[in-house]
TIDO-901508 format. One record per residue: y, x, z of N, C-alpha, C in turn; residue in one letter. Coordinates in steps of 0.2 Angstrom, whole numbers, plus 2048, in hexadecimal, padded with zeros to 3 digits. Layout:
BEGIN
YXZYXZYXZA
...
This chain:
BEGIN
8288897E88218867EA8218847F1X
81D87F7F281D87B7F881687C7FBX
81687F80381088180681087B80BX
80A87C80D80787581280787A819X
80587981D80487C825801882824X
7FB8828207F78878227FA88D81CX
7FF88C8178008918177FF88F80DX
7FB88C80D7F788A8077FB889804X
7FB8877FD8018837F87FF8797F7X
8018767F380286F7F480086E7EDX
7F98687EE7F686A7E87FB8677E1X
8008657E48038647DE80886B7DAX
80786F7DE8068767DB8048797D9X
7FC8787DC7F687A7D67F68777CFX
7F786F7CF7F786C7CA7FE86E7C6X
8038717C78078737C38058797C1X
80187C7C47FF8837C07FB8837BAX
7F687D7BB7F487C7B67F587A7B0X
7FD8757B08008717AD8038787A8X
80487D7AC8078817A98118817AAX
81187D7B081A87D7B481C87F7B9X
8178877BB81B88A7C181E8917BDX
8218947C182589A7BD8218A17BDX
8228A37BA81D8A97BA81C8AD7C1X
8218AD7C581F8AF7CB81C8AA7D0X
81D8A47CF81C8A07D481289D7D1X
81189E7CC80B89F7CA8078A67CDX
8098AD7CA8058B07CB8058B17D5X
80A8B07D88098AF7DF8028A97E1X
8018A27DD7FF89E7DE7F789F7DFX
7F78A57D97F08A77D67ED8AC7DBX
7F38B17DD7EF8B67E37EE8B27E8X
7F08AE7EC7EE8AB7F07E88A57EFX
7E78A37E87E089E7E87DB8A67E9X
7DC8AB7E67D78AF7E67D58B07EDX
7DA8B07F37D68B27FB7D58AD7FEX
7D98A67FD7D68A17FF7D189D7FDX
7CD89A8027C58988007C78927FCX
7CB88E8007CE8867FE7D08877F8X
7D688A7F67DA88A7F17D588D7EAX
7D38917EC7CE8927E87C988E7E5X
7C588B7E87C18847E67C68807E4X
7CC87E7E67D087A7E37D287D7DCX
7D68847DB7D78847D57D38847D0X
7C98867D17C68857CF7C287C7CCX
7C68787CF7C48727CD7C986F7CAX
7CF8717CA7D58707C47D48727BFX
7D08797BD7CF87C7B87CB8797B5X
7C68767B67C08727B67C386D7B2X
7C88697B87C98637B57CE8637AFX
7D28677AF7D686B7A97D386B7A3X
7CC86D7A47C787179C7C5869799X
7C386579F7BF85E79C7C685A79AX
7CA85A79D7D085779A7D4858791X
7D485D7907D58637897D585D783X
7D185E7817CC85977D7D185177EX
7D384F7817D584A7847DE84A77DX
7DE8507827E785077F7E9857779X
7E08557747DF85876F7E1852769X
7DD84D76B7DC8467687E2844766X
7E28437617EB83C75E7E883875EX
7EE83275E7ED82875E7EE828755X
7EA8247547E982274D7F181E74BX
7F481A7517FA8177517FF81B755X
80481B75180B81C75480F814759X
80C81875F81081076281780F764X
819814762822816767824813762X
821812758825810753825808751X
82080875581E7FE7588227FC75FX
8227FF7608287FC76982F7FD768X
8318037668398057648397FE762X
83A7FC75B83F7FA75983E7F175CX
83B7F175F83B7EA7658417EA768X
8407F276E8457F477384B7F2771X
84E7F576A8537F57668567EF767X
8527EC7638547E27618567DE767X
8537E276D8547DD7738587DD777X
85E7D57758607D677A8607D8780X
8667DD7848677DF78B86B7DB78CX
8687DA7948697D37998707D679BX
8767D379C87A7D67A187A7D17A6X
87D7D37AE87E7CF7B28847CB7B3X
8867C67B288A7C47B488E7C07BCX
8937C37BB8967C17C089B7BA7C3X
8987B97C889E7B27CA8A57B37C9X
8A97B07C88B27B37CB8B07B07D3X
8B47B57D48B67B37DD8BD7AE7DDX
8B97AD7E48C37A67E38C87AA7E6X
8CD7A87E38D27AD7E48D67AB7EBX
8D57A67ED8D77A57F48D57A67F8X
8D07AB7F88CC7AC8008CA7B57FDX
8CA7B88018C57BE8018BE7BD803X
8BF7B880A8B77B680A8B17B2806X
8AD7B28068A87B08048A77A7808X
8A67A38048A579B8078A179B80FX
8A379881489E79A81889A795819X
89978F81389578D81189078D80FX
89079480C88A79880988479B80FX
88879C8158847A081B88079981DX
88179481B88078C82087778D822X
87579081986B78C81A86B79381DX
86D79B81C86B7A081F86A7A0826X
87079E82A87179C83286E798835X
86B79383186878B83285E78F833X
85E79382F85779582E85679A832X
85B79F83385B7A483985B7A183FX
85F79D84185E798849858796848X
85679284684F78F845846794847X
84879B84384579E8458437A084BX
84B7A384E84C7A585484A79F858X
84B79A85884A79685D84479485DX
84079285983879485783379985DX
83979F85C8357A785F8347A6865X
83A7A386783D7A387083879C871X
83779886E83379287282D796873X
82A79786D82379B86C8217A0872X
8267A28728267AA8778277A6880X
8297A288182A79E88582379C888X
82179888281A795881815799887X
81479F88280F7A38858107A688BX
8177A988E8187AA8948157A6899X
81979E89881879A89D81379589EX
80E79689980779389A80778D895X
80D78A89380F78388F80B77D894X
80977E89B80B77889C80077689EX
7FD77989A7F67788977F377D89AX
7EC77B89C7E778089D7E5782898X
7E47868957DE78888F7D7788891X
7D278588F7CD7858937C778688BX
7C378C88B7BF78E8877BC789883X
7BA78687D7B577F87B7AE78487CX
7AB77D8807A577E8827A077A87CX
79A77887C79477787879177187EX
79576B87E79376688278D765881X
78B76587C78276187D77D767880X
78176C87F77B77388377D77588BX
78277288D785773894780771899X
77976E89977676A89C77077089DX
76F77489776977989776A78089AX
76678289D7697898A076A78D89BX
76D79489C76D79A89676679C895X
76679E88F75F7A189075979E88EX
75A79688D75479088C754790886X
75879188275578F87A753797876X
74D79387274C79786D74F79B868X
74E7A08677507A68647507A385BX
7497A385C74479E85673F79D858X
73B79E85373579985372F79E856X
72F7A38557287A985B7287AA860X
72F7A88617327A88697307A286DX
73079E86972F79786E727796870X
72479786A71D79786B719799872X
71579987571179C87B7107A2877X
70B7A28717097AA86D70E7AF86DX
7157AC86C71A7B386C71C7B4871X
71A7B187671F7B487E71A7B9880X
């Protein structure tokens, strides 16, 4: 049985108590302990619970047998095997033509990162300058209306 920090059990312990899959000692230890702990106790109390609503559940049979409808599918169906290239018998290496798009896209990357990263070190050249609101650059802050009870004389 597997305890947490404080000493308690791991509710997937409790849940096998319920299940009825711990050993006779690793249960009755389980049970002394829900009895002096507050927690484990509410807990084993709400397994129980969920235990009794569940009952009725895994009372019920299926009208259809479905393992007798899928089997003989699984049966029928071809397994895929995998198949293998032959290797050429003149090299133990691998073409290193094959590495050509992998290295071509990894440089590419990289050299991508390093310009990118450059970029923003070294300012690119450009000032950044915030986009302004040209046609209200002329207004002070503060001048326009909120809405409409604001602009009025009556609502100031």
């Amino acid at each position: 049985m597997n305890h947490r920090a404080g000493g308690c059990p791991q509710l997937e312990d409790i849940s096998a108590l319920m299940d009825g899959e711990l050993t006779h000692l690793a249960a009755r230890e389980l049970k002394l302990h829900a009895a002096t702990c507050a927690v484990c106790g509410a807990t084993l109390q709400q397994f129980s619970q969920l235990h009794g609503q569940l009952q009725p559940l895994r009372d019920r049979k299926a009208d259809v047998d479905i393992a007798s409808l899928v089997m003989p599918r699984l049966a029928a169906a071809p397994t895929a095997r995998p198949t293998l290239r032959p290797r050429s018998t003149s090299s133990p290496w691998p073409s290193l033509w094959s590495f050509g798009p992998r290295a071509l896209g990894g440089a590419a990357a990289l050299g991508a990162g390093v310009y990118l990263g450059l970029m923003l070190l070294a300012g690119g050249g450009t000032v950044l300058r915030p986009a302004g609101m040209t046609a209200f650059d002329a207004e002070p802050v503060g001048s326009l209306c909120a809405g409409l009870p604001s602009c009025s004389a009556r609502g100031r």
